[in-house]
MDTraj code that builds the backbone (N, CA, C; nanometers):
import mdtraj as md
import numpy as np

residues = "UNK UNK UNK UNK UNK UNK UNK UNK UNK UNK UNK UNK UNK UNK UNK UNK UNK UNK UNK UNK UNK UNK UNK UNK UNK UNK UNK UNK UNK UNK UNK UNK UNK UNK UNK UNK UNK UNK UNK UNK UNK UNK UNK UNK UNK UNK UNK UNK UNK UNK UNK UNK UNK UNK UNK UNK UNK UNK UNK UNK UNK UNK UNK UNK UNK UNK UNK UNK UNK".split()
xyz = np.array([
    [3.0575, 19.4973, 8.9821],
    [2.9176, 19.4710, 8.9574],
    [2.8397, 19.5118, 9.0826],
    [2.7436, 19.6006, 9.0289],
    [2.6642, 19.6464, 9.1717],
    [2.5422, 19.5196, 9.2012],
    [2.4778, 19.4979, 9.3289],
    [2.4617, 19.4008, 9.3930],
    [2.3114, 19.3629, 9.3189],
    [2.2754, 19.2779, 9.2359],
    [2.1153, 19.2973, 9.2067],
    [2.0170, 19.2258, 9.3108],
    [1.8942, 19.3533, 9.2388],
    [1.7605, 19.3199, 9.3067],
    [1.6534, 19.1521, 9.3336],
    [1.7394, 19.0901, 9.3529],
    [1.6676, 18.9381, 9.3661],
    [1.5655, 18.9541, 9.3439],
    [1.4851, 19.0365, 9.4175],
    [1.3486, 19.0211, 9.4570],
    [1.2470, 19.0411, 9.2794],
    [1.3537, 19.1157, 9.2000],
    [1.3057, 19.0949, 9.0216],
    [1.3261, 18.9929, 8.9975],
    [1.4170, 18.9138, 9.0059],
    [1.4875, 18.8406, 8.9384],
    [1.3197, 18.7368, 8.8833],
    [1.3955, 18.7172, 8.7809],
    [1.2719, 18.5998, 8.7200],
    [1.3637, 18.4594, 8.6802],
    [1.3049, 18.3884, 8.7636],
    [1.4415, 18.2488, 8.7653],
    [1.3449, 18.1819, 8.6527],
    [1.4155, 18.0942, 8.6241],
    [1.3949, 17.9960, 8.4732],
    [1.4959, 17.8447, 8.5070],
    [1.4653, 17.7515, 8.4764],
    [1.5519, 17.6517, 8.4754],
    [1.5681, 17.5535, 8.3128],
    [1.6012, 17.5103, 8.2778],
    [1.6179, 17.4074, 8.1678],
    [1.4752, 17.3531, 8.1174],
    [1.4149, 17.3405, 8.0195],
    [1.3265, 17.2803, 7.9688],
    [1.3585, 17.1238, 7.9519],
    [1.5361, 17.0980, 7.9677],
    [1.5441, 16.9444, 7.9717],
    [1.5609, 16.8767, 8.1090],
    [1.5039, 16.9760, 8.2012],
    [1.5048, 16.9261, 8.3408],
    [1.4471, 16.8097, 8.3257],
    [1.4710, 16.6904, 8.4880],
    [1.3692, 16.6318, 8.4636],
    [1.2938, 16.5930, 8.6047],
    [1.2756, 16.7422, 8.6438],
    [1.2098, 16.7822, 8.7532],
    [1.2739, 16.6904, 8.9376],
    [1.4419, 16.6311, 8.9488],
    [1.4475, 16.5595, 9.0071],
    [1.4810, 16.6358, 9.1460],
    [1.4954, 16.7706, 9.1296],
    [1.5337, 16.8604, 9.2099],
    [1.7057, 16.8734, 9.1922],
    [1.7806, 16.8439, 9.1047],
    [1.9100, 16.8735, 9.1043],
    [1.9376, 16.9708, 8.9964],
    [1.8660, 17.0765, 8.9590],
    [1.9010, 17.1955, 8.8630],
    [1.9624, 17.3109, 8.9024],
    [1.9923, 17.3914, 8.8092],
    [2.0366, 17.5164, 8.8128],
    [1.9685, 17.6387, 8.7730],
    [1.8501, 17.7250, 8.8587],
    [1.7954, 17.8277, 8.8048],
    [1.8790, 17.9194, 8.7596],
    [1.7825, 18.0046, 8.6663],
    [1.9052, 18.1038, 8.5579],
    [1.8350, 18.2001, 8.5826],
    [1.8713, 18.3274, 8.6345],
    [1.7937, 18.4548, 8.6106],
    [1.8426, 18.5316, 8.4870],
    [1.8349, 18.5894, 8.3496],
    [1.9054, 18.6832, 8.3101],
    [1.8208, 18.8039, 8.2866],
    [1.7245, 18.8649, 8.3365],
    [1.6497, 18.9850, 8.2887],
    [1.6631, 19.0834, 8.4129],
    [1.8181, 19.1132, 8.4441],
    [1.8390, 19.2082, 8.5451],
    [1.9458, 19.2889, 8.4721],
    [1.9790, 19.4420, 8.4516],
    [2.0946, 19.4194, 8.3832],
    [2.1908, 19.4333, 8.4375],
    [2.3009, 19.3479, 8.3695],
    [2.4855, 19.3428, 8.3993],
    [2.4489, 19.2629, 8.5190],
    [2.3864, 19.1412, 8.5321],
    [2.4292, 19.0545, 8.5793],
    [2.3364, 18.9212, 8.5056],
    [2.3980, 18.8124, 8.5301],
    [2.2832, 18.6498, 8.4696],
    [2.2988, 18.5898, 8.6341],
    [2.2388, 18.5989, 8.6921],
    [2.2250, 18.5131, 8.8660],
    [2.1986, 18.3777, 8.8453],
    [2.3019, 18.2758, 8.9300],
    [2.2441, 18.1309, 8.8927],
    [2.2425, 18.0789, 9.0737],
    [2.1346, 17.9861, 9.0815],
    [2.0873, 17.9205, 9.1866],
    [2.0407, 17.7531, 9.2050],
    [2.1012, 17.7332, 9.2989],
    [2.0364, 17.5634, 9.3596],
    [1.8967, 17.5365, 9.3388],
    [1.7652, 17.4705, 9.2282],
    [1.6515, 17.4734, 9.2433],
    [1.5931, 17.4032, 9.3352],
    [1.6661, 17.2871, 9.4123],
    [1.5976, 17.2506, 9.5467],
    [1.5862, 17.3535, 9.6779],
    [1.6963, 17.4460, 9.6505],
    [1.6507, 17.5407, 9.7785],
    [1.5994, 17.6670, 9.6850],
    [1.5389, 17.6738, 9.6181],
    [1.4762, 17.7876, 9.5613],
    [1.4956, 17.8888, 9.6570],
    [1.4439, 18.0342, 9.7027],
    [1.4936, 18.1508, 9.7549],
    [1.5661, 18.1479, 9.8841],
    [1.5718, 18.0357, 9.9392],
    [1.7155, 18.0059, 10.0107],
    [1.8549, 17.9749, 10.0006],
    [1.8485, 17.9561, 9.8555],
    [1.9645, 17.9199, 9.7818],
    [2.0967, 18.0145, 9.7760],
    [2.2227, 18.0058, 9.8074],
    [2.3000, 18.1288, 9.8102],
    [2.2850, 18.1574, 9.6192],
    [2.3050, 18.2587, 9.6008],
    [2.2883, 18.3160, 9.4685],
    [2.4022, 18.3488, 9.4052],
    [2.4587, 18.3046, 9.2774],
    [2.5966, 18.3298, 9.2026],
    [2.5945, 18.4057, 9.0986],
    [2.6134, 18.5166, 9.0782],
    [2.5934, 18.6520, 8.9775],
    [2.7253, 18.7035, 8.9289],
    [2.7144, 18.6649, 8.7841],
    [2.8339, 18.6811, 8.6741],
    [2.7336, 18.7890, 8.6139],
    [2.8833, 18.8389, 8.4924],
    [2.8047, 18.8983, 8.3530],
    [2.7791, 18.8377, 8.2664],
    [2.6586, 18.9214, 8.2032],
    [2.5970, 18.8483, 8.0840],
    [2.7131, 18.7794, 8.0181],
    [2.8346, 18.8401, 7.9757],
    [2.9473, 18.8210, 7.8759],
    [2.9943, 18.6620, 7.9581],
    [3.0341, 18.7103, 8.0172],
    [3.0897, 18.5318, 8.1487],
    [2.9829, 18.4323, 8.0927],
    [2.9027, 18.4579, 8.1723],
    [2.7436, 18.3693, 8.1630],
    [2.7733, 18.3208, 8.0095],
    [2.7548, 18.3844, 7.9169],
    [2.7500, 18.3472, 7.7712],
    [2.8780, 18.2439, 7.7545],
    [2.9837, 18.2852, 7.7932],
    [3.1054, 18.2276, 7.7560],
    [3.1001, 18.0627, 7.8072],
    [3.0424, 18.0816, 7.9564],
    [3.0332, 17.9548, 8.0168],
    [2.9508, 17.8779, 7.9348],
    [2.8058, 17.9277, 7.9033],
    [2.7016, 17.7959, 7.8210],
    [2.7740, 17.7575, 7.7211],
    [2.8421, 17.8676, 7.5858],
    [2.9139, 17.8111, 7.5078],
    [3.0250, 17.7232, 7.5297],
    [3.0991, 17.7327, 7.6507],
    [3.1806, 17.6253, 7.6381],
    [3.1199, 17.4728, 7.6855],
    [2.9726, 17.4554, 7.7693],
    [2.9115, 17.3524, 7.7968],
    [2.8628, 17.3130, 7.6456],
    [2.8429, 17.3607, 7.5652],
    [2.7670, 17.3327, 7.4373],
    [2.8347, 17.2822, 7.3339],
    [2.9797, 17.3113, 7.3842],
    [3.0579, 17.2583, 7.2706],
    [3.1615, 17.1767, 7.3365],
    [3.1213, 17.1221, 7.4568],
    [3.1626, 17.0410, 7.5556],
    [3.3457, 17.0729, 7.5552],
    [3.3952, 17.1661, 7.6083],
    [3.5089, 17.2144, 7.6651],
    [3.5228, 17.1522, 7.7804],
    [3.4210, 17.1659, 7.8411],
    [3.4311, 17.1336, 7.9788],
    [3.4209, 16.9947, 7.9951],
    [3.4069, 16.8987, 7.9299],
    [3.4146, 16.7637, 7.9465],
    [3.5579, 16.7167, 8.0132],
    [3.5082, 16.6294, 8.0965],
    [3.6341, 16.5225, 8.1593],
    [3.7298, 16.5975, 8.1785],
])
top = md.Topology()
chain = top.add_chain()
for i, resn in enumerate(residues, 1):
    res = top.add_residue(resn, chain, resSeq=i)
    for name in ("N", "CA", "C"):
        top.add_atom(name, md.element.get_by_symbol(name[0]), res)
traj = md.Trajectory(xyz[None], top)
């Protein structure tokens, strides 16, 4: 994966935030990568960049709680 342009990136976080500062921004409108970040350190945050395909695989398994316990 070649290295993306942060400086596009358009971060997004959860609409079920509840603004306490412990989220996870989501970038996905870069392509061949979804970038995820710490929202208390917003652009200081080190930055974690999977593929779309990963990225997808991961929410689905939070959604259908795999990842539980």
């Amino acid at each position: 994966m070649n290295s993306p342009d942060l400086g596009q990136a358009r971060w997004r976080k959860s609409t079920r935030s509840n603004g306490g500062g412990e989220c996870v921004e989501v970038a996905q409108n870069l392509p061949g990568a979804a970038l995820l970040r710490d929202s208390k350190l917003g652009a200081d945050s080190p930055v974690l960049a999977v593929s779309p395909e990963r990225f997808a695989t991961f929410v689905a398994a939070l959604k259908s709680h795999r990842l539980d316990g």
